[in-house]
Structures are given as structure tokens and as C-alpha cells.
C-alpha positions as CSV (number, residue, x, y, z in Angstrom):
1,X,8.6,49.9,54.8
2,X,5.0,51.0,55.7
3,X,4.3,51.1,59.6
4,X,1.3,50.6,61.4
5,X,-0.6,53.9,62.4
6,X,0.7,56.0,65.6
7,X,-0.4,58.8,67.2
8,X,0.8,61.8,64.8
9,X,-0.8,59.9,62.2
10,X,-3.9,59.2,63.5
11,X,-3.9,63.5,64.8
12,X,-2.9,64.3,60.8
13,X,-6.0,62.2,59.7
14,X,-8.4,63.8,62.2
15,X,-7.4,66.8,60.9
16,X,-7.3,66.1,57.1
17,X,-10.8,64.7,57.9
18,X,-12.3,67.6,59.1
19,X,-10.6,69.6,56.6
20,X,-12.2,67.2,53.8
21,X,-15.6,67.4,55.9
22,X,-15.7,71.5,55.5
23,X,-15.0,71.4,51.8
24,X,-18.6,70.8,51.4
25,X,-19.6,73.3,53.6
26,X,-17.5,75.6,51.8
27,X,-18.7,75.3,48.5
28,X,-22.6,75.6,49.8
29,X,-21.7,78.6,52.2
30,X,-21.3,80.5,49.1
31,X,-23.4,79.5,47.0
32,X,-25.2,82.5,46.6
33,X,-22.7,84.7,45.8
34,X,-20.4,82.4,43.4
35,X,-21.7,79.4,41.1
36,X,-20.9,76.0,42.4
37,X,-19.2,74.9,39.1
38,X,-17.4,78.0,38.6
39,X,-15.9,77.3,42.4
40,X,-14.6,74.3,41.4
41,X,-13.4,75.2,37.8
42,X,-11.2,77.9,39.8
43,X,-10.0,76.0,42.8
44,X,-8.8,73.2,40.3
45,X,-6.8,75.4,38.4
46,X,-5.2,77.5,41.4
47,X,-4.2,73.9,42.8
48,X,-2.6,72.6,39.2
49,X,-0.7,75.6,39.4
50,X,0.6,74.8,43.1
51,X,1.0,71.2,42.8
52,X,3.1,72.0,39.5
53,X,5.3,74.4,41.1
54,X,5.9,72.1,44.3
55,X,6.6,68.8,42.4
56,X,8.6,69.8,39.8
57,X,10.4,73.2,40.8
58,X,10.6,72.6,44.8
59,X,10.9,68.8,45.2
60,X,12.3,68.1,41.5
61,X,10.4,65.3,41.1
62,X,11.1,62.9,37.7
63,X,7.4,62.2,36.1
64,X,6.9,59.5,34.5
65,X,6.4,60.5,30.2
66,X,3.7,59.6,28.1
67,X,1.0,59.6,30.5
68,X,-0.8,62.5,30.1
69,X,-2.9,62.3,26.8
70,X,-3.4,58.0,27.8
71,X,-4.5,57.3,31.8
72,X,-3.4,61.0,32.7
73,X,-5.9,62.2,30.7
74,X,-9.1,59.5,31.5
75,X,-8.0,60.2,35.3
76,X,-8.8,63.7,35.1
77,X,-12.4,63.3,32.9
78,X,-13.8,61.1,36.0
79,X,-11.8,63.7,38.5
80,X,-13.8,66.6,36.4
81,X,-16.8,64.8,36.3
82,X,-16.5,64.2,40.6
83,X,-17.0,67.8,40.8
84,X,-19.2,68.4,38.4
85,X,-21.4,66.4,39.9
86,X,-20.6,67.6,43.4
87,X,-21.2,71.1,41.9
88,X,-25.0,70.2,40.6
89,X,-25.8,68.0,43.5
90,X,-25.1,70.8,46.3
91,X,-27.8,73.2,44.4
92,X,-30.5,70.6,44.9
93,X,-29.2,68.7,48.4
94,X,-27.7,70.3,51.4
95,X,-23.9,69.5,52.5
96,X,-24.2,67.1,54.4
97,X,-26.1,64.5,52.6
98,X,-23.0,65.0,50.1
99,X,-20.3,64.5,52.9
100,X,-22.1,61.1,52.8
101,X,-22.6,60.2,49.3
102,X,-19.4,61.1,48.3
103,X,-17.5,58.7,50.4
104,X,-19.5,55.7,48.9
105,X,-16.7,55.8,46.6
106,X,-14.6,53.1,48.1
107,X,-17.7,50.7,47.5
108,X,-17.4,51.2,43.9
109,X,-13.6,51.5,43.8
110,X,-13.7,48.3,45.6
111,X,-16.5,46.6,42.9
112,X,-14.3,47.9,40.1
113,X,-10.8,46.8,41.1
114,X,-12.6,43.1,42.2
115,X,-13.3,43.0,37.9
116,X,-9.9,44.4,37.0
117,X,-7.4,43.0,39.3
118,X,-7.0,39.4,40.5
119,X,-5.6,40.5,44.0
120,X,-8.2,42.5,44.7
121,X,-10.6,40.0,44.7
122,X,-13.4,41.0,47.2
123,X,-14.1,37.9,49.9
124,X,-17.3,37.1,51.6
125,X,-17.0,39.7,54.7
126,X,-16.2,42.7,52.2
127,X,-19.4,41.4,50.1
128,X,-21.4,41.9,53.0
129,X,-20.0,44.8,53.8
130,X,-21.2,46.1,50.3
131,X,-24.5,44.7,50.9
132,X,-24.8,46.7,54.1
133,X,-24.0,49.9,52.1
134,X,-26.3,49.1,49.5
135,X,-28.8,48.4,52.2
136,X,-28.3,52.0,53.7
137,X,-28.6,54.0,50.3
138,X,-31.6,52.1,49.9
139,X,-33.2,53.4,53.3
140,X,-32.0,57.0,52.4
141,X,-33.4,57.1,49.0
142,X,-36.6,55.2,49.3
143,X,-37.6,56.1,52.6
144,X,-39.3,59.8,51.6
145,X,-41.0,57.7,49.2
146,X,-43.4,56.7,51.9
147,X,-43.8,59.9,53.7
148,X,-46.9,62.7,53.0
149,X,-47.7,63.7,49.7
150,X,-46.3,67.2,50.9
151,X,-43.3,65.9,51.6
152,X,-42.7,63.7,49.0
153,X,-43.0,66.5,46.5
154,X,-40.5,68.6,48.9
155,X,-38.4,66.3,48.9
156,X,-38.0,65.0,44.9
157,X,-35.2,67.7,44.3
158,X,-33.1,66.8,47.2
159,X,-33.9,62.9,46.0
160,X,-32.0,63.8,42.5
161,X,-29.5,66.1,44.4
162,X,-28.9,62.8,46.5
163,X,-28.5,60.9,43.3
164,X,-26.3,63.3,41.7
165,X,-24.3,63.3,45.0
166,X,-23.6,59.1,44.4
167,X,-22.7,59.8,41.2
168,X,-20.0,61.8,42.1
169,X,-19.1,59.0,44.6
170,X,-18.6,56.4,41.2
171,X,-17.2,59.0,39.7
172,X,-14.0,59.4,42.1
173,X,-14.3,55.6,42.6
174,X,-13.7,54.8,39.1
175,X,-10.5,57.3,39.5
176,X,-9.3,55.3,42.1
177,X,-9.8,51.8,39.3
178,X,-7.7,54.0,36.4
179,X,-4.8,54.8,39.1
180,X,-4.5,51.3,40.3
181,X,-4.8,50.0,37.0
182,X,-2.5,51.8,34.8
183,X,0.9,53.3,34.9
184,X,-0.5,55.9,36.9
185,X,0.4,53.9,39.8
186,X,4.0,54.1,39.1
187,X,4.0,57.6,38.6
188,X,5.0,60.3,41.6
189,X,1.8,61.1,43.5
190,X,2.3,64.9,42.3
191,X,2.0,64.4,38.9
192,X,-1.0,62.1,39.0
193,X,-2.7,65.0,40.5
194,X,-1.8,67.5,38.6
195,X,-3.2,65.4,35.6
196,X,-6.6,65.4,37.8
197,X,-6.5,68.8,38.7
198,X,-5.2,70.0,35.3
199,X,-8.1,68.2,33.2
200,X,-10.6,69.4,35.6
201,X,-9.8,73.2,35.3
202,X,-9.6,72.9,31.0
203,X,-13.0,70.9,31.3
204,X,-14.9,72.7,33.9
205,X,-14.2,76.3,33.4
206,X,-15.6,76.1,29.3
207,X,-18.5,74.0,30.7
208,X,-19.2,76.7,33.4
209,X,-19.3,79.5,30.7
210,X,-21.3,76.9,27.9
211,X,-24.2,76.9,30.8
212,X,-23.8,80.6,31.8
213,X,-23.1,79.7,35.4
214,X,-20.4,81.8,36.5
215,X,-22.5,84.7,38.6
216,X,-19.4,85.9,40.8
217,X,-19.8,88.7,43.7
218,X,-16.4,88.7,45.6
219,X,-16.8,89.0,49.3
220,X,-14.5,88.0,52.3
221,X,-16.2,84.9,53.0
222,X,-15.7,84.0,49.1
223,X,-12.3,84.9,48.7
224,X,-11.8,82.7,52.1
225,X,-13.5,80.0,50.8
226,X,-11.8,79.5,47.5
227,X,-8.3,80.1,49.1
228,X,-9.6,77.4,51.6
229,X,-10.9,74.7,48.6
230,X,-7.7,75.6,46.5
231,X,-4.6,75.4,48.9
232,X,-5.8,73.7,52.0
233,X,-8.2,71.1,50.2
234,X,-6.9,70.3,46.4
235,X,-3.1,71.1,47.2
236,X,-2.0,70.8,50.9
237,X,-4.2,67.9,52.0
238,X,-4.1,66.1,48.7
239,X,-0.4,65.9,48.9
240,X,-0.7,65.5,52.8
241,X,-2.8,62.2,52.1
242,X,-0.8,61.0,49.7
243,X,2.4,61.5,52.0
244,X,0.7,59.5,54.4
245,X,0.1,56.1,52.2
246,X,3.7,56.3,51.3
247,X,4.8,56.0,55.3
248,X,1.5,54.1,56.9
249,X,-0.4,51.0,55.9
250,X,-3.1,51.8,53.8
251,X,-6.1,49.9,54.9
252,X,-6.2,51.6,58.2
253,X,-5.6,55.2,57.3
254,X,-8.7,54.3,55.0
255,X,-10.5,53.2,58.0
256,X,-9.6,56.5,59.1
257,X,-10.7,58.4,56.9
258,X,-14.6,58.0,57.5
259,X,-14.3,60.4,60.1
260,X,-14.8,62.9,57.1
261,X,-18.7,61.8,56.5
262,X,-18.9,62.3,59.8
263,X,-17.7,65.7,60.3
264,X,-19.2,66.9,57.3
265,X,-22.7,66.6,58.6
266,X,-22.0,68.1,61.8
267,X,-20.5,70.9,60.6
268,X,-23.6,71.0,58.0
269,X,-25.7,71.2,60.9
270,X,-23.7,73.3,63.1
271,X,-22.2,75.8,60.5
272,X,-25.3,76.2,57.7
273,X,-28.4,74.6,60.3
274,X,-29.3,72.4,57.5
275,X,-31.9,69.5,59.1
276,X,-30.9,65.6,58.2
277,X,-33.6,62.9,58.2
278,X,-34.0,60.1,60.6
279,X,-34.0,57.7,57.0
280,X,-30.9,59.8,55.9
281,X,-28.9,59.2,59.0
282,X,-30.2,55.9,59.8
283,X,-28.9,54.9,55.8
284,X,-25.5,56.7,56.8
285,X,-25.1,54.6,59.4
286,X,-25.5,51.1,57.8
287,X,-23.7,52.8,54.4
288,X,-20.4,53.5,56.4
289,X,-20.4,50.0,58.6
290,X,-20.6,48.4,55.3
291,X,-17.7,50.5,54.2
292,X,-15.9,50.1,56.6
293,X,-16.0,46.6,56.2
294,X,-15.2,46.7,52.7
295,X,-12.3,48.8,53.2
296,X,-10.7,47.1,56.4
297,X,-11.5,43.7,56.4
298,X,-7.9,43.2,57.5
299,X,-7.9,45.4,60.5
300,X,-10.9,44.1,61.8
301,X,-9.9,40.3,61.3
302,X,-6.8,41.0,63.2
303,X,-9.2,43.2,66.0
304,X,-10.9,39.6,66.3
305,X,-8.0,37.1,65.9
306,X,-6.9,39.3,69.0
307,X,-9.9,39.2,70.9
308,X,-9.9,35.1,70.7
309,X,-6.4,34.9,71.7
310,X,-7.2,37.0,75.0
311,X,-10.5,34.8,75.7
312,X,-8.8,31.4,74.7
């Protein structure tokens, strides 16, 4: 039986948010001594490696067979391509316009299972709530558009860094649409992200060396990075999360869970001093009301069904 959230879960969120804000951060912070893509390619494979060990050598775990080369494997294409894209976007935009863009994955995750699954049919509030999302990337895309010449031209590579950034957004929402929709869904959390983590490594670590972007110059703040990215992101708060859905209702730990765009731009601007745009914040805004709409319709009807009892 799932139970509503209390107070260490809502202090493990908080905390898995603002680890999941930083990840960003990380992977720009670094940037100049280590490739983006090869950062990723490495930090997947160390976490394969852990989760593997942990699920089937420390908690025993029974996987489910015949997974792997079927969902296991279109899982982890959309995972690799998540951080592919995560890895372009974050030479052309800065972290925290990613921290963002990323988390518009929900909206498409919701879009997606709405096609696929008759019980996940969106209603009229989480339709708006979409609309209000749409409405926000709108403001954060098109507003440079009508800004100086000058800045208009400064501002087209962090417009397709933006872009690339959503991308990676459908991509993990479109993960989300293969779990729910295949026997992934019955399978141990573990092993579903091993098969993301796994796919990743084998797909991004040829890609990195196809495109000759895998410049490497091993400092302490890189070495702390990808030990940070590899066993506090992809393992520990990975399997931390998906601990949490097993004991808490969902809907609300999703709810939760926007804290990360939020932390990820302040710690853009507080730990890298990168400079977010009126238009850019003012489209955050209206793109996380809208999914937090989408995503907990539930909570908030029973926030208002509350509300009228107390006035009535």
C-alpha cells in the first residue's frame, strides 16, 4: 500500500531535487576540460556497472527474461538519446535553461500515454495545463525574436541549444511511454535501468569517438564531477526515486519533483553566474504551472474539494 507523502519523504525529495538540479551544473562546470558526450558515455557505464552489482549480487533481484533486445533495448535508445541531446544542448545553452527544458518531459510523457493507454486519458484541467506549458516555451523561444538585431544574432545558438534541450525533454518522455507500455513495467526497477544505462554507454561512447569528441584533461574538479554524475545521480538517486514510488503515491512525489528546475537555475546562477532572461524565466514560469497541472490534477482537486468544505 502506497501512503500519502510525510515529512522524510518530502526531506528525500528536496534533496534528490537538488541533487538532480546540480547534474546540469556539473556537466557544464567541466566542460572545458572533458567533452560533454564523452561525460555522459562514462558516467552511464560506471552506473550500469553499480546498478548491476547492487540488483543482482547485493539485493538478488529475479529480472524479468526476454526484455533486453525487445522494450529493454528501445528504452535505452531514447535514454541514450536524453543525453545525447543534453550533451549538445549544454555547448550552445547554459545550465540552467536545460534544468528547465528537460523537465518538460512529463508534458510529453503525459501526450503519449493519453494515445497509448485508455486510463491515462488526459481531462480538461490537465489540457489546460499543457496549453499553459506550451504557452511558456512559446514566450522563451520566440521572445529574442523581437529583441535588437545584436541580440538576436547572439542569441540564435542558445535558441537551438534551447531546442536541443526540449528535445532531450521528448526524449526521456517517450522513455517514460515504453516503460508504462510494455513489460518493462513489470520488471524490477533495477533492471529497467540497467537496460537504460547499459544501451546508453554501448551507444554513446562509439558516437563520442565517431565525432572525435572525447578531449579529456583529468583534474579534481573532473574526477569530482564524474564520481558525482555516476554514483550520486545515475545510481544512488535513480534507485532512491524509484524506492520512493514503490512506498508513496506517485502523483505527489511528481509534484515534488519540480523543485529540480528550480534549483537548477539557481545554482546556474549562483555556481557558473550564467544570466537568464526575463522571456526565459517568465516561460519557466507558466511551463511548470502548466505541469504541474498536468501531473497533479489529483492533488490539487482534492486541495480545492478541501477548501469548499472549510468555506461551506
Amino acid at each position: 500500500m502506497r501512503k500519502p507523502i510525510d515529512g522524510f519523504a518530502a526531506a528525500v525529495m528536496i534533496v534528490l531535487c537538488l541533487a538532480w538540479g546540480l547534474q546540469q551544473v556539473a556537466i557544464k562546470a567541466v566542460i572545458a576540460d572533458v567533452s560533454p558526450m564523452l561525460q555522459v558515455a562514462v558516467r552511464c557505464g560506471i552506473a550500469a556497472l553499480l546498478v548491476w552489482v547492487f540488483s543482482r549480487l547485493v539485493a538478488r533481484e529475479r529480472w524479468l527474461p526476454g526484455l533486453a533486445l525487445r522494450s529493454g533495448l528501445v528504452a535505452g535508445i531514447l535514454f541514450a538519446l536524453e543525453f545525447l541531446f543534453i550533451a549538445e544542448g549544454l555547448r550552445r545553452t547554459n545550465a540552467s535553461h536545460m534544468a528547465v527544458l528537460i523537465y518538460t518531459a512529463p508534458m510529453f510523457a503525459a501526450v503519449g500515454l493519453h494515445l497509448r493507454i485508455p486510463d491515462e486519458r488526459l481531462t480538461l484541467l490537465q489540457w489546460v495545463g499543457i496549453g499553459l506549458a506550451f504557452a511558456g516555451l512559446a514566450v522563451a523561444f520566440l521572445a529574442p525574436a523581437f529583441g535588437s538585431s545584436d541580440a538576436h544574432a547572439a542569441s540564435r545558438d542558445w535558441l537551438l541549444g534551447d531546442f536541443i534541450g526540449l528535445c532531450a525533454g521528448a526524449s526521456w518522455g517517450l522513455t517514460t511511454v515504453v516503460i508504462r507500455t510494455t513489460r518493462l513495467s513489470e520488471a524490477p526497477a533495477a533492471q529497467t535501468l540497467f537496460y537504460q544505462l547499459a544501451v546508453g554507454f554501448v551507444l554513446l561512447l562509439p558516437f563520442a569517438f565517431a565525432i572525435g569528441d572525447t578531449h579529456f584533461h583529468g583534474t579534481a574538479l573532473v574526477w569530482g564531477s564524474l564520481a558525482f554524475q555516476s554514483v550520486v545521480i545515475s545510481f544512488l538517486s535513480y534507485l532512491t526515486w524509484f524506492w520512493l514510488l514503490r512506498k508513496y503515491f506517485a502523483a505527489k512525489l511528481g509534484v515534488l519533483s519540480f523543485l529540480t528546475p528550480l534549483f537548477g537555475v539557481a545554482l546556474g546562477i549562483v555556481l557558473l553566474h550564467e544570466r537568464v532572461s526575463i522571456a526565459f524565466m517568465v516561460g519557466s514560469v507558466f511551463v511548470l504551472i502548466g505541469l504541474i497541472v498536468v501531473n497533479g490534477q489529483g492533488w490539487l482537486r482534492q486541495i480545492l474539494m478541501r477548501d469548499a468544505r472549510r468555506v461551506t
